[in-house]
PDB file of N, CA, C and O in Angstrom:
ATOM      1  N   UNK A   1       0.838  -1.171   0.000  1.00  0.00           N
ATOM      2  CA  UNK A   1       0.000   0.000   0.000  1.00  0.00           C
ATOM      3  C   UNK A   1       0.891   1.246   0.000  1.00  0.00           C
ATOM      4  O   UNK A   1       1.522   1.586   1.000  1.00  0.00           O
ATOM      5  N   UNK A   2       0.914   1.826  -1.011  1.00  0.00           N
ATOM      6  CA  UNK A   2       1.600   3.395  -0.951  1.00  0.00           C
ATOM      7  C   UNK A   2       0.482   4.402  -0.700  1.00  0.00           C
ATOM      8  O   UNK A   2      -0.735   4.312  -0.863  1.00  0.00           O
ATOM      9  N   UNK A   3       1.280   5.416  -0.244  1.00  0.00           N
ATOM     10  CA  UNK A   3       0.143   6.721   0.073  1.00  0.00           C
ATOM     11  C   UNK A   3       1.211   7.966  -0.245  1.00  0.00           C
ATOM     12  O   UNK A   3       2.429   8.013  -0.076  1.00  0.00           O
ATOM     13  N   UNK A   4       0.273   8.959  -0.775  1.00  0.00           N
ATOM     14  CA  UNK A   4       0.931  10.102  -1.214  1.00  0.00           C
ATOM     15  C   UNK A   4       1.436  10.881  -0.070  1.00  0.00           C
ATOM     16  O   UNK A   4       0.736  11.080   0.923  1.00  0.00           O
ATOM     17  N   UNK A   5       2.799  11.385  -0.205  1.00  0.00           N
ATOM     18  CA  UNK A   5       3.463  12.241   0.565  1.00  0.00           C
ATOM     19  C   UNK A   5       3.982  13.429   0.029  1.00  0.00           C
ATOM     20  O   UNK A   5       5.185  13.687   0.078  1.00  0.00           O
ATOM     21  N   UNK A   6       2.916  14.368  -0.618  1.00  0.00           N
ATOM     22  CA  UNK A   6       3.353  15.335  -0.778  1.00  0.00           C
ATOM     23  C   UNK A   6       3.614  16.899   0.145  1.00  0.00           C
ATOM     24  O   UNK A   6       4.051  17.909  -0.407  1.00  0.00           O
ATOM     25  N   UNK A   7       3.368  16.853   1.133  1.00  0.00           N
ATOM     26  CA  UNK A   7       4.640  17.183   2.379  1.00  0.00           C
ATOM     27  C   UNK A   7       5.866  16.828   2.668  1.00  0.00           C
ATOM     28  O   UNK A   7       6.556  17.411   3.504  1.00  0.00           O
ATOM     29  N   UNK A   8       6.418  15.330   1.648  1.00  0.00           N
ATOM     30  CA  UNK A   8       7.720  14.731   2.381  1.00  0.00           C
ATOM     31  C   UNK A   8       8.701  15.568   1.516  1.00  0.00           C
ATOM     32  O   UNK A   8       8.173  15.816   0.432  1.00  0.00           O
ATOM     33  N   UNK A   9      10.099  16.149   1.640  1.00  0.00           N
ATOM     34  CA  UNK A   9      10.481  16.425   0.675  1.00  0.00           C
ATOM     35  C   UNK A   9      11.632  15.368   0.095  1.00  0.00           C
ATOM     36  O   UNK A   9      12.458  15.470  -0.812  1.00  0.00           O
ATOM     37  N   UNK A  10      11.343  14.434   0.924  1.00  0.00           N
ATOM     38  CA  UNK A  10      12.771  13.126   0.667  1.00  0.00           C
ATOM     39  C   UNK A  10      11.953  11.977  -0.312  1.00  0.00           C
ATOM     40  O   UNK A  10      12.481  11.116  -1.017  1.00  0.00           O
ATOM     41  N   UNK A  11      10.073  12.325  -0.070  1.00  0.00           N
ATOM     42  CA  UNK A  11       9.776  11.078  -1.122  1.00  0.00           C
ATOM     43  C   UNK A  11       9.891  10.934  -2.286  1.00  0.00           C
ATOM     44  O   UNK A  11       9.414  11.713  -3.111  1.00  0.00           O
ATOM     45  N   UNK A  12      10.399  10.141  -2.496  1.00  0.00           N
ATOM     46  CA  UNK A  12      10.587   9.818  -4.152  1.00  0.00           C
ATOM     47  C   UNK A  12      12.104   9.928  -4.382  1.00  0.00           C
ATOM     48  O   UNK A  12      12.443   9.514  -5.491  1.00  0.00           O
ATOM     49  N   UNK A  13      12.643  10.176  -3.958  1.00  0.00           N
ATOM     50  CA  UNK A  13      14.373  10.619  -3.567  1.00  0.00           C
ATOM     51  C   UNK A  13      15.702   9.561  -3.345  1.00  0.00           C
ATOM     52  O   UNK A  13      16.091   9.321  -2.202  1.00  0.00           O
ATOM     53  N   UNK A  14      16.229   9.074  -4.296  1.00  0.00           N
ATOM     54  CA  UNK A  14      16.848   8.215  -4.187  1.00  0.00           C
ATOM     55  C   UNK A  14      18.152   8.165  -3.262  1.00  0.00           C
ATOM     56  O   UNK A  14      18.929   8.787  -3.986  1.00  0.00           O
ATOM     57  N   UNK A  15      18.912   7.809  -2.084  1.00  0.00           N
ATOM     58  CA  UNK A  15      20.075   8.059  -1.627  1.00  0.00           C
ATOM     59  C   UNK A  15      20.727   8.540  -2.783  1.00  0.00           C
ATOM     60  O   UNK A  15      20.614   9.753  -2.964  1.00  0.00           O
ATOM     61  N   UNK A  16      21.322   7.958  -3.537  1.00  0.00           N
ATOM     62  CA  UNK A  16      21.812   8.613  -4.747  1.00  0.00           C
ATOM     63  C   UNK A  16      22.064   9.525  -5.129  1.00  0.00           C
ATOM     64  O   UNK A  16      23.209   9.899  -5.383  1.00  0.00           O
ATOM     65  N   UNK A  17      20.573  10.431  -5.347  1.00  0.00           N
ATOM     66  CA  UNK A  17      20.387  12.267  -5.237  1.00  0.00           C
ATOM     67  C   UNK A  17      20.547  12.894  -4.117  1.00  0.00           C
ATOM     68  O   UNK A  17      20.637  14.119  -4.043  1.00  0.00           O
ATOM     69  N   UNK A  18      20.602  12.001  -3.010  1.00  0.00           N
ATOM     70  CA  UNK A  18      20.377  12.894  -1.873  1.00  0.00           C
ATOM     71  C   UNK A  18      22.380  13.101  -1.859  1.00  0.00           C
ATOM     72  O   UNK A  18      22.781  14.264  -1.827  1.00  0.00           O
ATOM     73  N   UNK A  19      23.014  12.425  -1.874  1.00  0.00           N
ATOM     74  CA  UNK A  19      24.472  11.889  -1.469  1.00  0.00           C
ATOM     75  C   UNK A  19      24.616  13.356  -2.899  1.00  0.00           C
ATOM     76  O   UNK A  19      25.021  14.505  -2.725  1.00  0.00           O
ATOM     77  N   UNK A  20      24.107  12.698  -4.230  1.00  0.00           N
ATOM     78  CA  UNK A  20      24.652  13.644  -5.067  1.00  0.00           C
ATOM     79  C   UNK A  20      24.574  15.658  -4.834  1.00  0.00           C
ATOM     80  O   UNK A  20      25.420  16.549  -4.756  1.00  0.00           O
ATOM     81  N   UNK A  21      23.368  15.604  -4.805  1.00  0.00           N
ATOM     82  CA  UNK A  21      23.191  17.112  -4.429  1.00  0.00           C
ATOM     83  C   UNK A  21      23.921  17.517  -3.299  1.00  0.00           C
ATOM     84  O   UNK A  21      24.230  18.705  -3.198  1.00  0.00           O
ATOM     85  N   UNK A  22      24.230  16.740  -2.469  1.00  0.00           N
ATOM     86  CA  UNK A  22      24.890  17.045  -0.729  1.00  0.00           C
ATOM     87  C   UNK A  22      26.210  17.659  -1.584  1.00  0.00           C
ATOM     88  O   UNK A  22      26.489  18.858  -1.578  1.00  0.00           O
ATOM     89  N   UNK A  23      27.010  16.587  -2.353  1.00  0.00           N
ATOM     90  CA  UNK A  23      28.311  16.724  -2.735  1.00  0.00           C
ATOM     91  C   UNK A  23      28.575  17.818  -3.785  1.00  0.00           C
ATOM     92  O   UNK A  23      29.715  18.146  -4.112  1.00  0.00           O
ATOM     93  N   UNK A  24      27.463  18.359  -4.291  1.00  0.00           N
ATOM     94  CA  UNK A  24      27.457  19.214  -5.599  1.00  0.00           C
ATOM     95  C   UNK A  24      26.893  20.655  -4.717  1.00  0.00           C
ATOM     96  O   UNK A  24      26.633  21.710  -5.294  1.00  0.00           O
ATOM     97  N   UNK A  25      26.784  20.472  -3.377  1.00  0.00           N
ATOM     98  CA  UNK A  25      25.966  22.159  -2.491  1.00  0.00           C
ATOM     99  C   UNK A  25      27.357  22.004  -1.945  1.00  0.00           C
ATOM    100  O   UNK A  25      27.945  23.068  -2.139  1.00  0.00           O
ATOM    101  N   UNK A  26      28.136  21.128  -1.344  1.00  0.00           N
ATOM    102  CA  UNK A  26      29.039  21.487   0.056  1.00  0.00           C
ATOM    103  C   UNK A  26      30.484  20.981  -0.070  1.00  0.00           C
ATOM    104  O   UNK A  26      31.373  21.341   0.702  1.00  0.00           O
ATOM    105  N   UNK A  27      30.732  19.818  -1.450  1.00  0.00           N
ATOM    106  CA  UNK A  27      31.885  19.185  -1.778  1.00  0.00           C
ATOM    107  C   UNK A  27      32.176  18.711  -0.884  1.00  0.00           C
ATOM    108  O   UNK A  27      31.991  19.205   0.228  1.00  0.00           O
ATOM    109  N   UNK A  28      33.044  16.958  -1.228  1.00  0.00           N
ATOM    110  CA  UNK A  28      33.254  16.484  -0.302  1.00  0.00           C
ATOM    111  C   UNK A  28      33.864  16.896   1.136  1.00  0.00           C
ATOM    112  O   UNK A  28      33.590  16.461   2.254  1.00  0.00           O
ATOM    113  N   UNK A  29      34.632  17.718   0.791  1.00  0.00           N
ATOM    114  CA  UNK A  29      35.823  18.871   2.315  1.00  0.00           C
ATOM    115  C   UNK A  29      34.357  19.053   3.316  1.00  0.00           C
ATOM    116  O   UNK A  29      34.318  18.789   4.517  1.00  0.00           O
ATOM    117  N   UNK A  30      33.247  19.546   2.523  1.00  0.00           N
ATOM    118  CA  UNK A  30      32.519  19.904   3.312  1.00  0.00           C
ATOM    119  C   UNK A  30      31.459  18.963   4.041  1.00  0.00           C
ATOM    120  O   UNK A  30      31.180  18.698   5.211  1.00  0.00           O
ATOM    121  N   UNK A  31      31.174  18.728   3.249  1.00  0.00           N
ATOM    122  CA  UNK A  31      30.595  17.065   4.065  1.00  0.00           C
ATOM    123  C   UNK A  31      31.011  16.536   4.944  1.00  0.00           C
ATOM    124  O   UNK A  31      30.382  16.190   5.944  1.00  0.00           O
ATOM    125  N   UNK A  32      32.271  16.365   4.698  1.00  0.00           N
ATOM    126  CA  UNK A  32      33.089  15.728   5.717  1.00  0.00           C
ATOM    127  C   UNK A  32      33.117  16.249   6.957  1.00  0.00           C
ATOM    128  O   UNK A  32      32.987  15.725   8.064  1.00  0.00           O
ATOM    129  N   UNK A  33      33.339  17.558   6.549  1.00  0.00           N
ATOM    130  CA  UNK A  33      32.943  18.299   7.782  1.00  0.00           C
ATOM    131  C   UNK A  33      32.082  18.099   8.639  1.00  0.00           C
ATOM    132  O   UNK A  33      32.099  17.615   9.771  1.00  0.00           O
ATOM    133  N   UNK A  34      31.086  18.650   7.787  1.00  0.00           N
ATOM    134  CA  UNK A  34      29.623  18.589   8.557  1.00  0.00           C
ATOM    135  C   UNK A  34      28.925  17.281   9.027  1.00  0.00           C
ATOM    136  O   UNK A  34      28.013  17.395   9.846  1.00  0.00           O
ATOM    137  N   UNK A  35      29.357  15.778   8.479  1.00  0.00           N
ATOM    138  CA  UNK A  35      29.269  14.735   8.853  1.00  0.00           C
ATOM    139  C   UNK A  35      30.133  14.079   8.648  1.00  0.00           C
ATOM    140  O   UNK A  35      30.277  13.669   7.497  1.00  0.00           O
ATOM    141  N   UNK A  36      31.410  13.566  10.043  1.00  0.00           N
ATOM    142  CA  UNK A  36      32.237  12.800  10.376  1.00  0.00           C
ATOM    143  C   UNK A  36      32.170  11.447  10.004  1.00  0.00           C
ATOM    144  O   UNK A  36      31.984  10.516  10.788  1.00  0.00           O
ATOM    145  N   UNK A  37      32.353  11.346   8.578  1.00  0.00           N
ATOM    146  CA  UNK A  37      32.085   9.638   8.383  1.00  0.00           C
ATOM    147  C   UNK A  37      33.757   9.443   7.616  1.00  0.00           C
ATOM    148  O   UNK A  37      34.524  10.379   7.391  1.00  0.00           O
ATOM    149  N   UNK A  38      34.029   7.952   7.312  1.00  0.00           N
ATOM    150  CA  UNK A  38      34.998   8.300   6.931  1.00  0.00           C
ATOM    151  C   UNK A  38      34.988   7.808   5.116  1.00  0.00           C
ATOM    152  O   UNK A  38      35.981   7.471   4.471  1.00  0.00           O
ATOM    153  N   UNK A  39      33.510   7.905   4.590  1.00  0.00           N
ATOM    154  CA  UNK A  39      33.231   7.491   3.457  1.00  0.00           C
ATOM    155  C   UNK A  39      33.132   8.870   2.959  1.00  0.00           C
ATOM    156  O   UNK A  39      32.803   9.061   1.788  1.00  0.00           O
ATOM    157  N   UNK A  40      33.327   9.612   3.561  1.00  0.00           N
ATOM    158  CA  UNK A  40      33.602  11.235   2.889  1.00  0.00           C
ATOM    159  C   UNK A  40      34.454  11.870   2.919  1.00  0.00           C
ATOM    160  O   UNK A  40      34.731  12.783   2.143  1.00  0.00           O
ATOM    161  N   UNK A  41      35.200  11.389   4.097  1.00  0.00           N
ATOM    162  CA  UNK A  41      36.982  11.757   4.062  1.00  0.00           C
ATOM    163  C   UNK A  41      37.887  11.253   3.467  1.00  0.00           C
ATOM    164  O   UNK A  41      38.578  11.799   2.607  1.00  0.00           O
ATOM    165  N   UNK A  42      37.984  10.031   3.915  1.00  0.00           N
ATOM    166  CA  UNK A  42      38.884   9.343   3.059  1.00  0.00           C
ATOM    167  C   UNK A  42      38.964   8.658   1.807  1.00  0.00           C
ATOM    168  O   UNK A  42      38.464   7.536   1.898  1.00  0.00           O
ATOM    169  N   UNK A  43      39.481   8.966   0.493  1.00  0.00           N
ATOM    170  CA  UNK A  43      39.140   8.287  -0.734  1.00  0.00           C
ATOM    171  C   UNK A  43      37.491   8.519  -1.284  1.00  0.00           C
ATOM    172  O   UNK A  43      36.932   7.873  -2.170  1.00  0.00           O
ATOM    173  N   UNK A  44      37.064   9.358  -0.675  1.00  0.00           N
ATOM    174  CA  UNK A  44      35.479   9.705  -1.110  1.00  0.00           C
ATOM    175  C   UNK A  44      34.622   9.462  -2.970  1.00  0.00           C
ATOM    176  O   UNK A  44      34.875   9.972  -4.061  1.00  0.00           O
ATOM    177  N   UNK A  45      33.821   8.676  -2.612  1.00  0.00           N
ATOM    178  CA  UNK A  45      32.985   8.414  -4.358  1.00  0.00           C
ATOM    179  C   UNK A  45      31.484   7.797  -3.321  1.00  0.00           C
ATOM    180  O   UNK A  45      31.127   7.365  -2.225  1.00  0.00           O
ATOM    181  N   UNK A  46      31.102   8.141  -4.547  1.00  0.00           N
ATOM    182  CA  UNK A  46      29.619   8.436  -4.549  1.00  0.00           C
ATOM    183  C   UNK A  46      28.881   6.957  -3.828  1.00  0.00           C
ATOM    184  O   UNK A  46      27.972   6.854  -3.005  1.00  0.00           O
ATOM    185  N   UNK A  47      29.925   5.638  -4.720  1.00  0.00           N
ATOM    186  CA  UNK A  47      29.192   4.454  -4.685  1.00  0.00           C
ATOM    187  C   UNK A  47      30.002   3.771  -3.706  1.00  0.00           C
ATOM    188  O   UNK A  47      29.757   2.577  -3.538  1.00  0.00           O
ATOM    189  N   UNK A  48      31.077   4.395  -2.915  1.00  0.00           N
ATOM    190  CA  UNK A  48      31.582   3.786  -1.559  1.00  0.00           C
ATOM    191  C   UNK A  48      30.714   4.424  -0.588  1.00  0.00           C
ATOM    192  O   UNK A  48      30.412   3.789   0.423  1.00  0.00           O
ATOM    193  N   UNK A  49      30.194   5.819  -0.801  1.00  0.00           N
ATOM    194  CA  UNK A  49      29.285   6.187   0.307  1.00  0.00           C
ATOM    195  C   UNK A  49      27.801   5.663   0.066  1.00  0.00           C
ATOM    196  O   UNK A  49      26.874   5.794   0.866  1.00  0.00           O
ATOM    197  N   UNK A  50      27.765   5.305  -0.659  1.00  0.00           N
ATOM    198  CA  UNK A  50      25.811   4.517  -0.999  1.00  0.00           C
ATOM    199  C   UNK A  50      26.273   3.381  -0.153  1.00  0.00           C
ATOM    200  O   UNK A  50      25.444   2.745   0.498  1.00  0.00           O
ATOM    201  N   UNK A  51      27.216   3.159  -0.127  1.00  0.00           N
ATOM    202  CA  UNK A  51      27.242   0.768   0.407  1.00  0.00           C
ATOM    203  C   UNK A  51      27.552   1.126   1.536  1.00  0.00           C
ATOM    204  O   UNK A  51      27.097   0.206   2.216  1.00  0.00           O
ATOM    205  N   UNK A  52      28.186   2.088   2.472  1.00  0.00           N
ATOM    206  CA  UNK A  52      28.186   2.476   4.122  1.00  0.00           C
ATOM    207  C   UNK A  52      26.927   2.609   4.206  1.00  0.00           C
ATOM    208  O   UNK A  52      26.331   1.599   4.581  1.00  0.00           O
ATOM    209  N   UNK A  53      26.079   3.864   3.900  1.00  0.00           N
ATOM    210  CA  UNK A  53      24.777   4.428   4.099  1.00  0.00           C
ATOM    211  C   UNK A  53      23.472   3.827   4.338  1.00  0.00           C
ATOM    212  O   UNK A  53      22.579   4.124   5.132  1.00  0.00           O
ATOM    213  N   UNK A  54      23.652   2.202   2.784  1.00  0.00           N
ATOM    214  CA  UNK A  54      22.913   1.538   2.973  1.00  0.00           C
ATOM    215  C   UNK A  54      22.989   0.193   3.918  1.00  0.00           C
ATOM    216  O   UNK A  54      22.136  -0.686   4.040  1.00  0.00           O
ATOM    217  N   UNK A  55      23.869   0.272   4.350  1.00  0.00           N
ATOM    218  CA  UNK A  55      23.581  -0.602   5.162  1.00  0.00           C
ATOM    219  C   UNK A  55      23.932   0.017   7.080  1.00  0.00           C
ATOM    220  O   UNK A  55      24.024  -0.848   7.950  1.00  0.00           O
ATOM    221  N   UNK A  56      24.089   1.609   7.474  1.00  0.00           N
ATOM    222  CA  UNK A  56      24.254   2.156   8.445  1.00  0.00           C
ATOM    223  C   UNK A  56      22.740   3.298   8.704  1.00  0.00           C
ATOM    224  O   UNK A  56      22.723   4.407   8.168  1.00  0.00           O
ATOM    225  N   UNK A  57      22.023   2.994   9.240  1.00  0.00           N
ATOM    226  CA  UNK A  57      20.867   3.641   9.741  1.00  0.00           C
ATOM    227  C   UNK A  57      20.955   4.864   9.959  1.00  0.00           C
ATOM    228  O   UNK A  57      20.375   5.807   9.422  1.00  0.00           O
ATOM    229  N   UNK A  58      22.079   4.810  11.179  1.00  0.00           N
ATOM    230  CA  UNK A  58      21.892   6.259  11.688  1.00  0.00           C
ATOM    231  C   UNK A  58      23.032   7.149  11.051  1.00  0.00           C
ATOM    232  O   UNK A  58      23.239   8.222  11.618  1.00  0.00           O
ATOM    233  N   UNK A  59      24.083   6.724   9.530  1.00  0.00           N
ATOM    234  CA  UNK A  59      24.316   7.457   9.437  1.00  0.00           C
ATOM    235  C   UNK A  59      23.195   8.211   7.986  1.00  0.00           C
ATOM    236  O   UNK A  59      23.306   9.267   7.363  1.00  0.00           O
ATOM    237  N   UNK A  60      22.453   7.390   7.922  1.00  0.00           N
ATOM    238  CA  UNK A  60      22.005   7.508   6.465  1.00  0.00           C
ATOM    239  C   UNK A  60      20.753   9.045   7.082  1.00  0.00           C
ATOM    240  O   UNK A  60      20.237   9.958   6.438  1.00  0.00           O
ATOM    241  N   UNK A  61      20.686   8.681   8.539  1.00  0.00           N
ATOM    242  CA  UNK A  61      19.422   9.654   9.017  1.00  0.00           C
ATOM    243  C   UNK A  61      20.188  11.199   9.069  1.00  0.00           C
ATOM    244  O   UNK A  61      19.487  12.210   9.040  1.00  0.00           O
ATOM    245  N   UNK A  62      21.700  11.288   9.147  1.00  0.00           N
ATOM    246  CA  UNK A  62      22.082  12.004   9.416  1.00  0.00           C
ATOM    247  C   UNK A  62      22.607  12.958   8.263  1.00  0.00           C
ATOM    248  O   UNK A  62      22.908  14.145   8.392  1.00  0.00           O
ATOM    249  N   UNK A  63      22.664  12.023   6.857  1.00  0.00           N
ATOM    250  CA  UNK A  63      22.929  12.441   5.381  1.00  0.00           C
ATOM    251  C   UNK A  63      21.360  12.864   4.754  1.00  0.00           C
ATOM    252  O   UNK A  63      21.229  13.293   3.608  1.00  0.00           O
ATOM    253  N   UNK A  64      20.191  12.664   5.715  1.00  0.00           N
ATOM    254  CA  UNK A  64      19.135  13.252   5.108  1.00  0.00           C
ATOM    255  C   UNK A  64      18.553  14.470   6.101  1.00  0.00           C
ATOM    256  O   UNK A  64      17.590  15.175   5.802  1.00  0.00           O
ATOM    257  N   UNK A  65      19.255  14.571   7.225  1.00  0.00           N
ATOM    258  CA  UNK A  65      19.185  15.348   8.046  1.00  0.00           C
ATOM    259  C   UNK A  65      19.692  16.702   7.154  1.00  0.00           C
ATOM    260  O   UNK A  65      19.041  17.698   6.838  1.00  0.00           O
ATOM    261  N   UNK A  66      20.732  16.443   6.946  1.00  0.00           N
ATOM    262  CA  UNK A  66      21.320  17.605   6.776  1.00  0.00           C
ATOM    263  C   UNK A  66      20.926  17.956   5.441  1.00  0.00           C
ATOM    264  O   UNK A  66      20.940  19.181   5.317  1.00  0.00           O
ATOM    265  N   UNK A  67      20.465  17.159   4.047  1.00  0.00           N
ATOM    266  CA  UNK A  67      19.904  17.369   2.957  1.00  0.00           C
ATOM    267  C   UNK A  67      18.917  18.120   3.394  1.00  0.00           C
ATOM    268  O   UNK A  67      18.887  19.203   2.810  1.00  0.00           O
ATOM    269  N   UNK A  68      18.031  17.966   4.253  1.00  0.00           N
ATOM    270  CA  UNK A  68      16.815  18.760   5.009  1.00  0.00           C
ATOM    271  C   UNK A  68      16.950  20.038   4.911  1.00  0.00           C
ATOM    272  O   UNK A  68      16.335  20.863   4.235  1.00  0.00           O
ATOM    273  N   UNK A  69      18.372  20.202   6.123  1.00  0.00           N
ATOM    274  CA  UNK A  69      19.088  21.410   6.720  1.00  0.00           C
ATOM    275  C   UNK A  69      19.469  22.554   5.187  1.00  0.00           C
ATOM    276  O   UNK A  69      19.337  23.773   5.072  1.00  0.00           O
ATOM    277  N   UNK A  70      19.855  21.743   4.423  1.00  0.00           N
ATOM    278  CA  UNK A  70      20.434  22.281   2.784  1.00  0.00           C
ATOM    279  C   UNK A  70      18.973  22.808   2.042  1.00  0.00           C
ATOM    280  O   UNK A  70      19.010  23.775   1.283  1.00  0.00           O
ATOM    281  N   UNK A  71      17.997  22.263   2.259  1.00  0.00           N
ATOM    282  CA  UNK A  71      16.607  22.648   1.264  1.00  0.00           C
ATOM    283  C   UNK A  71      16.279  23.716   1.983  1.00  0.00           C
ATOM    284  O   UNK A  71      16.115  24.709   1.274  1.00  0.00           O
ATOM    285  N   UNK A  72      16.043  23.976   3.675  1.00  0.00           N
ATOM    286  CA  UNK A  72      15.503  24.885   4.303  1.00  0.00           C
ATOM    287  C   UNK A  72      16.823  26.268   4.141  1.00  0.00           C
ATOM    288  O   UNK A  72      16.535  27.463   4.209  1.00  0.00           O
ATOM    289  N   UNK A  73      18.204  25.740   3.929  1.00  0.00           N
ATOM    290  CA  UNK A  73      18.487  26.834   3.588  1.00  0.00           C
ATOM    291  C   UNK A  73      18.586  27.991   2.251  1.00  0.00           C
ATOM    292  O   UNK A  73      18.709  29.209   2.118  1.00  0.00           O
ATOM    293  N   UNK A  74      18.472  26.983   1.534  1.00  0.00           N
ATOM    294  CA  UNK A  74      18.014  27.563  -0.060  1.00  0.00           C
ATOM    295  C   UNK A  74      16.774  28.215   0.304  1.00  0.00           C
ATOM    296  O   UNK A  74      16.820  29.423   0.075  1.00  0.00           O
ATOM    297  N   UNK A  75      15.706  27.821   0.785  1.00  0.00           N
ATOM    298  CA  UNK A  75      14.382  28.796   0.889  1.00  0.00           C
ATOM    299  C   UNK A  75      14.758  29.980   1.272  1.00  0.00           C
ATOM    300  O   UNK A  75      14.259  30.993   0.780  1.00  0.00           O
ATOM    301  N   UNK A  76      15.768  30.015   2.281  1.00  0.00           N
ATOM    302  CA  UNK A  76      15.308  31.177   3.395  1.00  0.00           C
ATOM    303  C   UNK A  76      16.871  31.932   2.743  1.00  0.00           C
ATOM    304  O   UNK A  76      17.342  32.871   3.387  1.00  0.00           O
ATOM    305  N   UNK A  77      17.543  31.485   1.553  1.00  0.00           N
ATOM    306  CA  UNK A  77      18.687  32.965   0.677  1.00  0.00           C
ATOM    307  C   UNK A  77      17.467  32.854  -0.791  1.00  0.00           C
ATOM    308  O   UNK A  77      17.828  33.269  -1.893  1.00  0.00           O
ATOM    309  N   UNK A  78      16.558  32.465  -0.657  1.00  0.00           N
ATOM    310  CA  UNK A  78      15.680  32.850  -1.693  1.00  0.00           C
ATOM    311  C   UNK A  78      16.233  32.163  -3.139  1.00  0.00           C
ATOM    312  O   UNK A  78      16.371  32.780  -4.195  1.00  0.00           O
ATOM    313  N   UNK A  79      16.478  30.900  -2.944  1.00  0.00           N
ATOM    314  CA  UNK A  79      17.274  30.222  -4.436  1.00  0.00           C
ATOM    315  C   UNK A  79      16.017  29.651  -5.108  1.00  0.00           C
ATOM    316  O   UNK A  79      15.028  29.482  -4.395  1.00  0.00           O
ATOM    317  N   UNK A  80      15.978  29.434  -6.011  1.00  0.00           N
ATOM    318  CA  UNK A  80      15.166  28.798  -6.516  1.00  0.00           C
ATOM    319  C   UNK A  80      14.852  26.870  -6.520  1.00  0.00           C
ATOM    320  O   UNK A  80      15.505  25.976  -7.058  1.00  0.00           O
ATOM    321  N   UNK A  81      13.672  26.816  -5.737  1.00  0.00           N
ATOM    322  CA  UNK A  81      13.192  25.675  -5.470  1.00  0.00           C
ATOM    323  C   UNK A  81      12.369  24.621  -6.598  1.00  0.00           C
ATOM    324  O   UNK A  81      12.224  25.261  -7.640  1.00  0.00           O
ATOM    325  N   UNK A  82      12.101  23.980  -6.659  1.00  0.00           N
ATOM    326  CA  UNK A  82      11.578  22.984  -7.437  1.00  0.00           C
ATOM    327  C   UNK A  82      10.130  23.541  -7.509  1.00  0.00           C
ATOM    328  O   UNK A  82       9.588  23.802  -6.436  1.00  0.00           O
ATOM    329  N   UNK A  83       9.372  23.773  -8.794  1.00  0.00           N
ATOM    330  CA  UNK A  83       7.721  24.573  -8.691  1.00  0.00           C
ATOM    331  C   UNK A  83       7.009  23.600  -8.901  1.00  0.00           C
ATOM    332  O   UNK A  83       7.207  22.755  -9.773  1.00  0.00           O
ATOM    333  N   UNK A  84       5.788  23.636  -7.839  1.00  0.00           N
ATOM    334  CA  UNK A  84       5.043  23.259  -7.498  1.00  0.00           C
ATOM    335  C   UNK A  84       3.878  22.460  -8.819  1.00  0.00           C
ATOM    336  O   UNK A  84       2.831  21.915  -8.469  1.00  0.00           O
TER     337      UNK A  84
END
């Protein structure tokens, strides 16, 4: 049974895009930063951080946390969002 979530802004959202856009707003230096993993520090690619992520819970909550943190800040410098 699926149900529409158009309030979610992660539904439909593949880790993939989420990992990609993170790395294309903040580059890996920054990521790394902002989340201490070492699939972003060290030797960093896209498809070594999908195979940690998917199989680590709480860091995967913490790579959509901050994708969150990244959408609410584009609203509020007035960037242009995805139309409705």
């Amino acid at each position: 049974m699926t149900t529409a979530q158009p309030r979610n802004p992660l539904h439909g959202l593949t880790l993939e895009a989420i990992v990609t856009a993170l790395v294309a707003h903040y580059g890996w230096q920054g990521l790394g930063e902002r989340i201490a993993l070492r699939c972003f520090t060290s030797d960093p690619s896209v498809a070594s951080s999908l195979k940690f992520l998917r199989k680590t819970p709480w860091a995967r909550e913490k790579v959509e946390s901050l994708y969150l943190f990244m959408l609410r800040e584009q609203r509020r410098q007035g960037s242009p969002g995805p139309s409705p």
